[in-house]
N, C-alpha and C positions, 0 to 999 in steps of 0.2 A: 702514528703517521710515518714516523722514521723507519720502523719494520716494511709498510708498506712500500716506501721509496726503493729499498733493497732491495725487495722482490719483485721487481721492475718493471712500474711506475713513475717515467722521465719527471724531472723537473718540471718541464712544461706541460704535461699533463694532471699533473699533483696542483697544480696550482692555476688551474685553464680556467674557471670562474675569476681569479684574481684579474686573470689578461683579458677577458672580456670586460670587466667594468673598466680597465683603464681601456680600454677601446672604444667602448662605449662615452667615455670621457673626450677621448681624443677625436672620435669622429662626432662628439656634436660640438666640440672646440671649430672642428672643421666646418663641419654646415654654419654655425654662426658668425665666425672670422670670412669666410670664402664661399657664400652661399654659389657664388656664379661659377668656382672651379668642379663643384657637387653637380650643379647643373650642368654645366660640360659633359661629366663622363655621364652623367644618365641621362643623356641624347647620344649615347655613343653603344647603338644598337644597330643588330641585323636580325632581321624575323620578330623582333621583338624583345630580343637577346642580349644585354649587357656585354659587350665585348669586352671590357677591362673584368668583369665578374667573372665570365667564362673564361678567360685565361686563371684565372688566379685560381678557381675551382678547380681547373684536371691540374694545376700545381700542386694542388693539396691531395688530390683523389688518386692521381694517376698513381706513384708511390705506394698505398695502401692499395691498390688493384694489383702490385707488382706482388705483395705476399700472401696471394690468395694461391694454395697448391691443388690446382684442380683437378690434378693426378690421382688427387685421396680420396675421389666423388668415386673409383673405383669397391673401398671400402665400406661402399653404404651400407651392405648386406650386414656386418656384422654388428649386432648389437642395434637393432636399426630401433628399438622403443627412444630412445633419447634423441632421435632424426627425428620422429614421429610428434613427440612435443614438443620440441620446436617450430616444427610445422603446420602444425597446429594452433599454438600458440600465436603466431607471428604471423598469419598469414587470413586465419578462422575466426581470434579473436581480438586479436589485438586492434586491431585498425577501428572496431565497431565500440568497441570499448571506450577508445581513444576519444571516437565522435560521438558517444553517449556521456561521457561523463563532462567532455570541454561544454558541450550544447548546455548542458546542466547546469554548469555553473558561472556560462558566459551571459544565459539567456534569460534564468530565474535566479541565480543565486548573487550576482554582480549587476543584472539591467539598471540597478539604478543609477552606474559609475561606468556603464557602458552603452553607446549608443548602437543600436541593432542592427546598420548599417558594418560598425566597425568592429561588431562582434562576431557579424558571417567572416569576415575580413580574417579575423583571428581565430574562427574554430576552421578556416580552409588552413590556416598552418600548423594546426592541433593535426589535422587529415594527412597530410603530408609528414609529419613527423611521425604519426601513427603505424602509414603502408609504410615506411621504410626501416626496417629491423636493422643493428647494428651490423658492417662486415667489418671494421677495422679495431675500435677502441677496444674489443670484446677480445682480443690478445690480450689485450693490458689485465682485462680485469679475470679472463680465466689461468693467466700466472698468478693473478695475487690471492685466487682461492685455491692454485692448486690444482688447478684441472686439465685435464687430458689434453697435450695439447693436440695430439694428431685427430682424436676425436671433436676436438673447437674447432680443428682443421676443414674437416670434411662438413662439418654443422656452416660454417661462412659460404662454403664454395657452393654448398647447395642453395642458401639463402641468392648468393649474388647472382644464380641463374633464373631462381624462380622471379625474384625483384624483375629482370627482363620479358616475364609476361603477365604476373599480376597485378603490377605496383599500380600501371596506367587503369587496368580496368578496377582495381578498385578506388581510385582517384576519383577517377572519370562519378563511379557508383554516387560515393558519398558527397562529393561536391555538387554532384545533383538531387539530391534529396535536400542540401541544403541550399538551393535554387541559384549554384554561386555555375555560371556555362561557362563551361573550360572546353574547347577543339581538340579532337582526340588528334588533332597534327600537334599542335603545339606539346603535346603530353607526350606524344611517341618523339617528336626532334630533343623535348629535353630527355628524356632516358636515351635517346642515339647521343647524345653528345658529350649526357655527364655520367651514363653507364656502360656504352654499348664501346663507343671510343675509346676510354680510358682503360678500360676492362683489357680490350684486344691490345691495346700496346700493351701493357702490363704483363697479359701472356707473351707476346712473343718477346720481348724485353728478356722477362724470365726465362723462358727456352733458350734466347738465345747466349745470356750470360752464362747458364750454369752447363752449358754444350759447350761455351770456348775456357770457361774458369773452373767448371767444378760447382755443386750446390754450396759448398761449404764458404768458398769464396763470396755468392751471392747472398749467402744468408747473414753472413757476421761482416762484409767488408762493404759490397755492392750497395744493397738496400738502405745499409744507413748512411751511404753519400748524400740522399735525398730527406730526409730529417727536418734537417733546418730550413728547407724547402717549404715541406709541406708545413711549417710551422707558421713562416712568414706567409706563405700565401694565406694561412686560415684568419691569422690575424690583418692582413690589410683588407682580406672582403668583411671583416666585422666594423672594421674602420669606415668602408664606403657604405656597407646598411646603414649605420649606425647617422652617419654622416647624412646621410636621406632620410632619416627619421627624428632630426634633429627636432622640429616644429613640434611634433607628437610626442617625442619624449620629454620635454622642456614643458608641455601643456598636459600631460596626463602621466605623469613620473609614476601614479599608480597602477596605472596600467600594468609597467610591468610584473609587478606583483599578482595581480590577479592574473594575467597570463599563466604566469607560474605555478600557480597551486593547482587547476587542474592538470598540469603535464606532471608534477610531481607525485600524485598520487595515482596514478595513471600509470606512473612505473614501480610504484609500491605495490599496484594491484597484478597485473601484469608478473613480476616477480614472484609473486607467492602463488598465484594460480601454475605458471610454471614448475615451481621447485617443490610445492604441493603436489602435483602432479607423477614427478619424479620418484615421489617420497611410497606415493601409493604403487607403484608401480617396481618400488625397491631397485630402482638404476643406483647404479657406485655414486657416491661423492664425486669422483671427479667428471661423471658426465652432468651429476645432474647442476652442480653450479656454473656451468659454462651455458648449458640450456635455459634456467633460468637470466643468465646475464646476456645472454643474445639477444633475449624476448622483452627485458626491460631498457636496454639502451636502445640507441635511434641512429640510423645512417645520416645527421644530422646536416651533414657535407651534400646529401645529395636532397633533402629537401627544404636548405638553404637554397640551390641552385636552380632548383625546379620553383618554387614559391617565387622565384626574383624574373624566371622566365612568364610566369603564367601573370604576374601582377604587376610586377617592376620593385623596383630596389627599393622606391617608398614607400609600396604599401605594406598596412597593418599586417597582411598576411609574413611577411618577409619578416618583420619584427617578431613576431609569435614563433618563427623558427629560429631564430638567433635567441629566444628567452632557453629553446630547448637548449644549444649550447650553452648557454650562462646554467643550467638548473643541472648538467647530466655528472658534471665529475662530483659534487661532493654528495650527490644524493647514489651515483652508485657506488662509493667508497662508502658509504651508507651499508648499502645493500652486502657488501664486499664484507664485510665487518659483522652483520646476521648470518651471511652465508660462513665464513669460517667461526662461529659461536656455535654454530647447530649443526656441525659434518658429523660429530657422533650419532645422530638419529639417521645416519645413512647407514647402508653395508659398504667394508670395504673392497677394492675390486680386488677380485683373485689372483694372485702371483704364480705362476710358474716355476 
């Protein structure tokens, strides 16, 4: 673990499963002390929109929209097999996957620890966590395998564009197969507000800093002004879920366990279809462990935000995406740890 931290993995990301249980703690300290201040801010909506959520969501998102280098989407042509599984991966299978194996084992494998009402409830935030491929944490983890970063680069900026036209229709798709009616306005306002907003300030932010500072400036000085930002913001919306789901976690603590096992395997599977994929295809090591670690983690920020738009902050659905935060760092420090075990069964990339 202390190698990993080195190769840099923050503190608070090394140990983000720790701060959601103590969030998890503190926000049902909160629901049960102050049921009526919980109730305040979840009557404190427009469209249907949490407004104390949705500040605190582009607190966390705007930031990691801010180092997305969309410049690099120029580079797709080269080497474009490892663009190809990813997009494939994240876009073809993953989502269908997601809702084939939650369905499976929320609906036959757990029915009897779970009522069917509140397991549609939970496979609509398996779905959600599913359509949203990771664009931020997938830095963290393609340093600590080692991988390209310019090419992790261009793999996020194409994700974060496609996410603006697939995400909703395959949302919309699989939420209706699983008879759960979601408004394709409500679907399109939360990616206007937690993709499309956040995204364009982030670009011109960035345009506009490294035009009066220098890139250099905005990459080592700028960006990490905001840090502790997005840190606090991630943790106070886990505080207000968590605080809304007091009743439910307090009456079904096992829940979240079973939530957990099918998103955990789901990114086991996911992973190795990925880097399997790679492997046949003989891409370098350092593309193919960043391609695989895109396809198994979750933009978990933005279907946090979307799950709390389409359902509200207390339902089941909104907990089943906060289990994927609580499940995603030490399952892909996991991952992280197979992917540097087995870089010898790759070729290396060619030097000049």
């Amino acid at each position: 673990m202390s190698q990993e931290k080195q190769e840099g993995i923050s503190f608070f990301n090394c140990y983000l499963t720790v701060w959601v249980f103590l969030c998890m703690a503190a926000g049902v300290l909160l629901g049960k002390a102050a049921p009526s201040v919980t109730a305040f801010l979840g009557n404190m909506t427009i469209a249907g929109i949490s407004i104390p959520i949705a500040i605190l969501i582009w607190v966390m998102i705007y930031p990691m929209m801010m180092k997305v280098d969309f410049e690099s989407v120029r580079e797709i042509g080269k080497n474009p097999k490892g663009l190809i599984v990813t997009w494939v991966v994240n876009w073809l299978i993953k989502p269908f996957t997601m809702y084939g194996i939650a369905s499976f084992f929320l609906f036959v494998v757990f029915k009897a620890w779970i009522a069917p009402d509140i397991a549609t409830q939970y496979l609509a935030g398996a779905v959600l966590l599913g359509a949203a491929p990771c664009t931020a944490m997938v830095f963290v983890w393609s340093s600590l395998t080692k991988g390209n970063p310019a090419y992790t680069v261009v793999q996020v900026a194409t994700n974060d564009l496609i996410i603006l036209v697939l995400f909703v229709l395959i949302v919309k798709f699989l939420l209706g197969v699983s008879h759960v009616e979601v408004p394709y306005s409500t679907l399109f306002l939360s990616v206007l507000l937690f993709v499309v907003i956040p995204l364009a300030g982030g670009i011109l932010t960035r345009i506009s800093v490294i035009k009066s500072h220098g890139r250099e400036y905005f990459e080592k000085t700028f960006i990490h002004k905001f840090d502790n930002a997005t840190t606090i913001g991630l943790l106070l919306t886990l505080i207000l879920i968590f605080a809304g789901q007091t009743e439910v976690i307090l009456s079904n603590p096992l829940h979240i366990v079973l939530i957990a096992v099918p998103l955990i395997l789901q990114t086991f599977l996911i992973f190795f279809i990925a880097y399997g994929a790679c492997r046949i295809l003989k891409l370098p090591y350092d593309i193919s462990a960043p391609a695989a670690m895109i396809g198994a983690s979750n933009f978990f920020e933005l279907s946090v935000a979307v799950a709390i738009a389409l359902f509200g902050t207390t339902s089941p659905a909104a907990l089943a995406t906060t289990v994927g935060v609580l499940t995603e760092v030490p399952v892909m420090l996991t991952l992280v740890r197979i992917a540097n075990s087995t870089q010898d069964y790759f070729p290396k990339r060619k030097t000049r």
